[in-house]
N, CA, C and O atoms as CSV, one atom per row, in Angstrom:
chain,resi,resn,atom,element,x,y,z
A,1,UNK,N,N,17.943,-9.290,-26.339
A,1,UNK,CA,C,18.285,-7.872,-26.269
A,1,UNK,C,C,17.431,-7.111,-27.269
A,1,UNK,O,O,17.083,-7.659,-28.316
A,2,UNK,N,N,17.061,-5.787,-26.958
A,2,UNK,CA,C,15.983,-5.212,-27.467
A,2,UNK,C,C,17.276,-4.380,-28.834
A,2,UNK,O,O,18.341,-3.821,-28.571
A,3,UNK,N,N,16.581,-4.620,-30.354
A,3,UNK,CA,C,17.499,-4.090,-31.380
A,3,UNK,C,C,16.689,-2.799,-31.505
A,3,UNK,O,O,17.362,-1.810,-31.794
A,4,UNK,N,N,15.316,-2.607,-31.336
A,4,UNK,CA,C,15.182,-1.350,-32.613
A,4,UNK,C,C,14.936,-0.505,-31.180
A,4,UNK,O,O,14.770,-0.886,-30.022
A,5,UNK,N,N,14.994,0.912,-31.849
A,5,UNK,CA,C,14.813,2.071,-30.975
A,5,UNK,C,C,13.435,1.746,-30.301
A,5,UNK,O,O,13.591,1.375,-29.137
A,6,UNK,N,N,12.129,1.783,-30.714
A,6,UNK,CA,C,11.459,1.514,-30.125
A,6,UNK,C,C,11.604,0.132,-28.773
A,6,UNK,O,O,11.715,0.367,-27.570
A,7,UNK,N,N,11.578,-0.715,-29.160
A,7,UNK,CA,C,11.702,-1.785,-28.219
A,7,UNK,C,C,12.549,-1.404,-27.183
A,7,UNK,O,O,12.198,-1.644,-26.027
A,8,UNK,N,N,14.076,-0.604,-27.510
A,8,UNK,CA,C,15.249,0.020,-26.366
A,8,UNK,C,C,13.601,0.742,-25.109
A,8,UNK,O,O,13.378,0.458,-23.932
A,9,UNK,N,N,12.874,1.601,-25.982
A,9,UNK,CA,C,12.209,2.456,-25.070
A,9,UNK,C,C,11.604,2.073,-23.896
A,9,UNK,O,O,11.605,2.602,-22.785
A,10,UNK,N,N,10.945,0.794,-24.429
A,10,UNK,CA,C,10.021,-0.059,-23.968
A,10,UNK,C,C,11.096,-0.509,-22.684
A,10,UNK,O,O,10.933,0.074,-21.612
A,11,UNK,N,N,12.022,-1.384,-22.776
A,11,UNK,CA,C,12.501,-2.100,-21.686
A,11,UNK,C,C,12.717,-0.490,-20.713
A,11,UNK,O,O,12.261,-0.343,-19.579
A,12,UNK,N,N,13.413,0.460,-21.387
A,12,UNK,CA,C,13.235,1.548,-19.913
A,12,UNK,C,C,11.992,1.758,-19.098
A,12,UNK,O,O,11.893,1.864,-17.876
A,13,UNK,N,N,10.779,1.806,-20.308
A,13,UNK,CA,C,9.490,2.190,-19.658
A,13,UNK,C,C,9.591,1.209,-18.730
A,13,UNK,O,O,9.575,1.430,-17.519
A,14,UNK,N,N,9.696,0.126,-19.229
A,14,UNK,CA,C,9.174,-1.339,-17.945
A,14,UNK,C,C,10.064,-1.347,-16.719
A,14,UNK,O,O,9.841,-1.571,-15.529
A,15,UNK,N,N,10.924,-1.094,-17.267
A,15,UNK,CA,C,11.790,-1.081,-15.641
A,15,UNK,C,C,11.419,0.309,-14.650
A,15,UNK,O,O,11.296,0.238,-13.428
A,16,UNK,N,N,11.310,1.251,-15.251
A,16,UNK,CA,C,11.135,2.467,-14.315
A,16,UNK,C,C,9.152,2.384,-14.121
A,16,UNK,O,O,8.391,3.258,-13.706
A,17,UNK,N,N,8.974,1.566,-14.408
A,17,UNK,CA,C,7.341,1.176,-14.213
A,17,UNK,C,C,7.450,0.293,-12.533
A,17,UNK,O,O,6.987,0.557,-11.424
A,18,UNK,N,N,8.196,-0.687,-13.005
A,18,UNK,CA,C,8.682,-1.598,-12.084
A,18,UNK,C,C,9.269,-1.157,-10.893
A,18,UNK,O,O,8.627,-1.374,-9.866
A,19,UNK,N,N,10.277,-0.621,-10.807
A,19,UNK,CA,C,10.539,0.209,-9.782
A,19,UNK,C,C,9.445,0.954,-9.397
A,19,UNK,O,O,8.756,0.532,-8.468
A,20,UNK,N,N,9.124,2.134,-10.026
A,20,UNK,CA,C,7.860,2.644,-9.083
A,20,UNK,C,C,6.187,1.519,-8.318
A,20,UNK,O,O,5.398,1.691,-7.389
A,21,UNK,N,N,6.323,0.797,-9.036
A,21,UNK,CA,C,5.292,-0.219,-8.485
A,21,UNK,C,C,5.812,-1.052,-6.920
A,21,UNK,O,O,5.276,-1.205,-5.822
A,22,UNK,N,N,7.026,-1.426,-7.480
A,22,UNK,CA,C,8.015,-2.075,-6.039
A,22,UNK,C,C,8.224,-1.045,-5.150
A,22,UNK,O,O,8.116,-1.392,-3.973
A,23,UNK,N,N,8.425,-0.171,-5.295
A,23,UNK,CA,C,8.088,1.764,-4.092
A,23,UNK,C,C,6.908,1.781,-3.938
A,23,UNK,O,O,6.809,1.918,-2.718
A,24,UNK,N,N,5.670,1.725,-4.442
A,24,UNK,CA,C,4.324,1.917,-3.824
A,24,UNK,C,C,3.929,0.608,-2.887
A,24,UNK,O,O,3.421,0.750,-1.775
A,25,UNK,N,N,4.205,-0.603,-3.435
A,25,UNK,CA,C,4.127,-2.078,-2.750
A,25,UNK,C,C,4.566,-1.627,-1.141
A,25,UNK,O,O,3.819,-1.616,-0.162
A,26,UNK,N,N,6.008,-1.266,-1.196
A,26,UNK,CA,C,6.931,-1.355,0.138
A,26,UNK,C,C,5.988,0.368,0.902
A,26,UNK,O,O,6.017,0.726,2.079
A,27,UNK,N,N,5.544,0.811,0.174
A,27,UNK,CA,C,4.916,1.540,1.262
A,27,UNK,C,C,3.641,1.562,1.655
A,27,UNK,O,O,3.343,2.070,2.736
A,28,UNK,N,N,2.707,1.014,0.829
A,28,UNK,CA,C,1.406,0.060,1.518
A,28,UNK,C,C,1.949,-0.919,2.852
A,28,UNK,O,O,1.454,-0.808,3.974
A,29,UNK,N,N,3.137,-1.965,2.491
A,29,UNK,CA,C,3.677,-2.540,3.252
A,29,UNK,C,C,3.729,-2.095,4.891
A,29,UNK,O,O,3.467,-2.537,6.009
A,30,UNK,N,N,4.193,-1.045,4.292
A,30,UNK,CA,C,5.310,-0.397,5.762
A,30,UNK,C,C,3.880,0.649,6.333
A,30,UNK,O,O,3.869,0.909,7.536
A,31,UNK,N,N,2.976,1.090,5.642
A,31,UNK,CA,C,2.010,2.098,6.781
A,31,UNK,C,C,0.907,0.801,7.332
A,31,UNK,O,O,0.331,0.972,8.407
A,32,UNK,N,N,0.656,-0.504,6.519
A,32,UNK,CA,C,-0.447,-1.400,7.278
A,32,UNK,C,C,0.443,-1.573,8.397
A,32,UNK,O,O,0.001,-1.287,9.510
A,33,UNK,N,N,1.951,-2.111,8.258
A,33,UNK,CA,C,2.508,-3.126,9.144
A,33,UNK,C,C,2.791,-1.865,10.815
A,33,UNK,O,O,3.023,-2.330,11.931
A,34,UNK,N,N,2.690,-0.398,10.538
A,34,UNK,CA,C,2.246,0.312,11.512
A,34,UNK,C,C,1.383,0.691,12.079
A,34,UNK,O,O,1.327,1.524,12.984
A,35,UNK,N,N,0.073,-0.320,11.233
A,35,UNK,CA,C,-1.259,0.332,12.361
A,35,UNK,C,C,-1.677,-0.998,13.175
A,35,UNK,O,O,-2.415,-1.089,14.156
A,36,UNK,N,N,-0.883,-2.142,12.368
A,36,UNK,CA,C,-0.832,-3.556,13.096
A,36,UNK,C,C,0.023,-3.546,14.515
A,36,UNK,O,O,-0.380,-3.992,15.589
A,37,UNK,N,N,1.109,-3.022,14.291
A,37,UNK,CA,C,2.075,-2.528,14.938
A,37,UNK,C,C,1.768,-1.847,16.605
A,37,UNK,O,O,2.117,-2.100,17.759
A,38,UNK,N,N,0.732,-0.655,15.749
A,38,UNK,CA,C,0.070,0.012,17.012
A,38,UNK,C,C,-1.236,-0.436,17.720
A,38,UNK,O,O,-1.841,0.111,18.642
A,39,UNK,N,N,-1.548,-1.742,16.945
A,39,UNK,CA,C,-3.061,-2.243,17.570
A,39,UNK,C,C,-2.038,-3.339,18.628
A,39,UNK,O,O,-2.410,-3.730,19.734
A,40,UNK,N,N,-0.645,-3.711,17.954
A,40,UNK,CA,C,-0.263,-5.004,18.769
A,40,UNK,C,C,-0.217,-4.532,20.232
A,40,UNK,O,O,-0.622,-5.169,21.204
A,41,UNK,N,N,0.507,-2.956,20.228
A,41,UNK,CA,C,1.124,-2.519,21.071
A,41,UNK,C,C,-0.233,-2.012,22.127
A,41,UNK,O,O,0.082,-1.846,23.306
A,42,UNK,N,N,-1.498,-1.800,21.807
A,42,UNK,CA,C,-2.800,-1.203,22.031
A,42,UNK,C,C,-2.912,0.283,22.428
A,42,UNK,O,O,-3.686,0.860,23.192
A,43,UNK,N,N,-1.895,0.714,21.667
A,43,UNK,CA,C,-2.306,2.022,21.579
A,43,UNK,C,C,-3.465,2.846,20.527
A,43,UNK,O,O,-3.138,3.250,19.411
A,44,UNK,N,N,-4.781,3.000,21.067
A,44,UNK,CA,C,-5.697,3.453,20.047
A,44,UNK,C,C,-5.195,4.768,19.367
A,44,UNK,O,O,-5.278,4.976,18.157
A,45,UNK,N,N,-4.554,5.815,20.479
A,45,UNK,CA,C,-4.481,6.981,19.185
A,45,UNK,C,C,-3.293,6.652,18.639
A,45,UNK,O,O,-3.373,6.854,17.427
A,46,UNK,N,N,-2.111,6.200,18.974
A,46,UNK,CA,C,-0.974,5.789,17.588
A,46,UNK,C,C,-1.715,5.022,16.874
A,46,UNK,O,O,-1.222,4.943,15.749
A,47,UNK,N,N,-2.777,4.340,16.983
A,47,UNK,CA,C,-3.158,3.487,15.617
A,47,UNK,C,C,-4.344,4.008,14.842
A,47,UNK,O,O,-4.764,3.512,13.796
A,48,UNK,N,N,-4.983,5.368,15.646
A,48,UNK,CA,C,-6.127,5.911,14.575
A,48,UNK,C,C,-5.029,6.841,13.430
A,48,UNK,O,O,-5.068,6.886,12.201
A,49,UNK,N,N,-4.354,7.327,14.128
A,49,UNK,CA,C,-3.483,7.928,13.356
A,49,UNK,C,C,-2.675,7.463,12.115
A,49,UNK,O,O,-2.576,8.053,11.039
A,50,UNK,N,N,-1.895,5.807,12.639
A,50,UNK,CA,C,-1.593,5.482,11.684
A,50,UNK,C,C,-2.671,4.926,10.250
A,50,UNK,O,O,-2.469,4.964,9.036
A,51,UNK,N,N,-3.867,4.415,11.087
A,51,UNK,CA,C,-4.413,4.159,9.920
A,51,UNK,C,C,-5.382,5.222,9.304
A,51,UNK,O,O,-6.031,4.718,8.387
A,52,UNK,N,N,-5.764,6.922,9.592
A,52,UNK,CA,C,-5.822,7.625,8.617
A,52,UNK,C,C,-4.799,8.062,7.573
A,52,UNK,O,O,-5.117,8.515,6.473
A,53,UNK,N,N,-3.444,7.879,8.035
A,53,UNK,CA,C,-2.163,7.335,7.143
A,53,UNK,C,C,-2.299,6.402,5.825
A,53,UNK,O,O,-2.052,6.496,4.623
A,54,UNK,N,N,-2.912,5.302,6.866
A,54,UNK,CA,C,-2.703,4.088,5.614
A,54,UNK,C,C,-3.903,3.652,5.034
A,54,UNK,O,O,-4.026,2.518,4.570
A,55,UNK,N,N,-5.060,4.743,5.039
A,55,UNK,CA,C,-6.690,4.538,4.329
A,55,UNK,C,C,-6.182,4.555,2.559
A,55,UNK,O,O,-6.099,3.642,1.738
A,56,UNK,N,N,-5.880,6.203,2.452
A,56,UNK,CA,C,-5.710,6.688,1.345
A,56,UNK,C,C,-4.345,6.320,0.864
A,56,UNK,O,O,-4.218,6.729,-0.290
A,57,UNK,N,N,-3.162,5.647,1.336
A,57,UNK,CA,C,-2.479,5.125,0.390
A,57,UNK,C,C,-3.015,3.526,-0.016
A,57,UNK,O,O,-2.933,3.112,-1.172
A,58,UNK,N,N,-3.415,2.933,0.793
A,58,UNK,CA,C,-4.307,1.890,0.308
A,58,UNK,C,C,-4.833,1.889,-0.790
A,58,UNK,O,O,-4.685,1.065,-1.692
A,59,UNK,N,N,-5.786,3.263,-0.755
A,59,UNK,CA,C,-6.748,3.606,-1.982
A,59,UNK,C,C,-5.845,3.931,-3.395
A,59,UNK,O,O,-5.917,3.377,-4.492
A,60,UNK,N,N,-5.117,4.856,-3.014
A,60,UNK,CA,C,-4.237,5.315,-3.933
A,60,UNK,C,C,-3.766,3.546,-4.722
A,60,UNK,O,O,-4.393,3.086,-5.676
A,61,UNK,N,N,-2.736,2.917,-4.141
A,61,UNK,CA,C,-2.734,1.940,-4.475
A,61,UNK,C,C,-3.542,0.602,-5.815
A,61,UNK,O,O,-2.926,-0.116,-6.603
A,62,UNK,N,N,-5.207,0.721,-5.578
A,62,UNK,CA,C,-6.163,0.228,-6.178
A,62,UNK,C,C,-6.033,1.254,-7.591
A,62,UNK,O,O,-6.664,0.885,-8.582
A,63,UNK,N,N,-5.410,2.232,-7.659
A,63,UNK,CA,C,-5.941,3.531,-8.355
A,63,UNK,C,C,-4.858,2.680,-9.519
A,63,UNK,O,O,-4.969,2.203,-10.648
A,64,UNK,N,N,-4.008,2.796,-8.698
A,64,UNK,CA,C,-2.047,2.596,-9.689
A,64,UNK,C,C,-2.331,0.810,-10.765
A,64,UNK,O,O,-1.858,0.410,-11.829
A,65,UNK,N,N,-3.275,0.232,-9.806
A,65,UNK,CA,C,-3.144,-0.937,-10.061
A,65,UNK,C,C,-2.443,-1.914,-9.490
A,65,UNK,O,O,-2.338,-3.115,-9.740
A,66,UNK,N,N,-1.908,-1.102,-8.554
A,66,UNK,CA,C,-1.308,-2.516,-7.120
A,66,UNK,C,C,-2.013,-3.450,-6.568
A,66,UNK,O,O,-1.714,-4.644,-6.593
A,67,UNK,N,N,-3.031,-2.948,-6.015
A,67,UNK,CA,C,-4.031,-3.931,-5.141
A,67,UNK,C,C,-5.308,-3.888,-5.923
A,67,UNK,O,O,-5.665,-3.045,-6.746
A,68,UNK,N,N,-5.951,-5.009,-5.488
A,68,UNK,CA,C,-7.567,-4.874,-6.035
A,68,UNK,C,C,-8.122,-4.399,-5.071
A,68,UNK,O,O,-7.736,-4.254,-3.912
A,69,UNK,N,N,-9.867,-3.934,-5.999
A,69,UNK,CA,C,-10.179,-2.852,-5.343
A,69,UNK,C,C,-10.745,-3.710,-3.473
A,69,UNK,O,O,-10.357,-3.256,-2.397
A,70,UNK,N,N,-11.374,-4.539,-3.573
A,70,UNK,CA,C,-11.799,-5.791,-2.795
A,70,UNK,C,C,-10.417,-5.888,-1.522
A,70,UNK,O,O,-10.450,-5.619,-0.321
A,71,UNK,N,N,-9.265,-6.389,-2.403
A,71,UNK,CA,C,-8.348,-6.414,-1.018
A,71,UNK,C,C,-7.964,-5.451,-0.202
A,71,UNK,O,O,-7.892,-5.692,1.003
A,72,UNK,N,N,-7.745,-4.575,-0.553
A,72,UNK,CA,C,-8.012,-3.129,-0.112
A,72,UNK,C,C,-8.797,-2.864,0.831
A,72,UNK,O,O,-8.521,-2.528,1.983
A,73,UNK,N,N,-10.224,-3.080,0.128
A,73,UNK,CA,C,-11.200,-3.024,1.314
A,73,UNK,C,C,-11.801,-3.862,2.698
A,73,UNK,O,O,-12.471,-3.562,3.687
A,74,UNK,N,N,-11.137,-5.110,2.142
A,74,UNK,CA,C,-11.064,-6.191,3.225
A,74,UNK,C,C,-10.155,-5.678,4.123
A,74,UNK,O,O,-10.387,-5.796,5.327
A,75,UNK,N,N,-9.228,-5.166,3.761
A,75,UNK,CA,C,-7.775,-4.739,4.744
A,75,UNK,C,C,-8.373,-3.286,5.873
A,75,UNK,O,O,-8.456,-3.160,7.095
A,76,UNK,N,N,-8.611,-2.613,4.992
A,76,UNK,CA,C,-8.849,-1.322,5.276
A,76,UNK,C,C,-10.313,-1.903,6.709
A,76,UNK,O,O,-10.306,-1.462,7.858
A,77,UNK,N,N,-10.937,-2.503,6.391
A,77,UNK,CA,C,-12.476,-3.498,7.068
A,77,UNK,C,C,-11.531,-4.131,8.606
A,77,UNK,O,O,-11.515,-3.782,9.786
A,78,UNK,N,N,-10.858,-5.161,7.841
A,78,UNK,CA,C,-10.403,-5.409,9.187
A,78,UNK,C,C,-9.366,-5.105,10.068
A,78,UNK,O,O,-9.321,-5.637,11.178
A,79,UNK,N,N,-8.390,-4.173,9.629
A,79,UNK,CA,C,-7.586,-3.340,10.400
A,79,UNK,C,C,-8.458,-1.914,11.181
A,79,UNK,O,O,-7.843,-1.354,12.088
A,80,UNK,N,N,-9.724,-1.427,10.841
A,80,UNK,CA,C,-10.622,-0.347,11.594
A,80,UNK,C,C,-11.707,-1.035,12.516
A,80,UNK,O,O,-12.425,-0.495,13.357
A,81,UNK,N,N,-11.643,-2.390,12.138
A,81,UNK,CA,C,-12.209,-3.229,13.186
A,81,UNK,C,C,-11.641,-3.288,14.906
A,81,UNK,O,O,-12.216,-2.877,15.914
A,82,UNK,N,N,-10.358,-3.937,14.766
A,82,UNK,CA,C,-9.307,-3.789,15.104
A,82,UNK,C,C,-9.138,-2.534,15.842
A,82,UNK,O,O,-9.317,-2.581,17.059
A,83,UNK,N,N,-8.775,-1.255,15.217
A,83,UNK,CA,C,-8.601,-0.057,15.652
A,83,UNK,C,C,-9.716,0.139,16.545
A,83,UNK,O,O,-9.551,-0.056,17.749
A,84,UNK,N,N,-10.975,0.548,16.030
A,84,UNK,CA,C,-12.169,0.571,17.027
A,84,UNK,C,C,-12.186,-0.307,18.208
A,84,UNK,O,O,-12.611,0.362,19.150
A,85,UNK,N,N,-11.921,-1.470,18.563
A,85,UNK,CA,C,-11.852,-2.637,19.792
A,85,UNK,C,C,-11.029,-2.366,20.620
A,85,UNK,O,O,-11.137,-3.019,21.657
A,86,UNK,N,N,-9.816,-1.276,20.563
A,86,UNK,CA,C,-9.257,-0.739,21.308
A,86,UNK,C,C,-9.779,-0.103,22.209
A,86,UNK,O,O,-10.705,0.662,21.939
A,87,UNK,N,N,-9.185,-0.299,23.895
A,87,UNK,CA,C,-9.872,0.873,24.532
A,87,UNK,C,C,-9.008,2.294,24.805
A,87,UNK,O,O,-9.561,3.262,25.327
């Protein structure tokens, strides 16, 4: 258990750090798993759409320190692959 005032601060910072990191995670999550979603289904414009959606939270993401910058771009690479092969 954290005794001095400082250290009390610290465990809040970390947890409300934590939480917001576990909220950015689940919504990278949830906009890839909709442009996967819309390539499964082969709809090209629900899935250009979703993935100008899920470019820039991707990016955003690399920014926060969620993702590296590399996985990101592998993702972002082969989900517009994907999107484009649609007819």
């Amino acid at each position: 258990m954290a005794n001095s005032i400082s250290a009390r601060k610290r465990v809040r910072q970390t947890e409300k750090r934590a939480a917001q990191n576990r909220d950015r995670r689940s919504r990278i999550r949830t906009v890839v798993k909709d442009v996967e979603l819309a390539i499964v289904k082969g709809n090209r414009a629900e899935a250009e759409v979703a993935f100008k959606a899920m470019e820039p939270e991707l990016m955003r993401g690399v920014t926060k320190g969620i993702l590296k910058k590399n996985t990101a771009s592998r993702k972002v690479s082969r989900l517009s692959t994907q999107v484009n092969s649609l007819k």
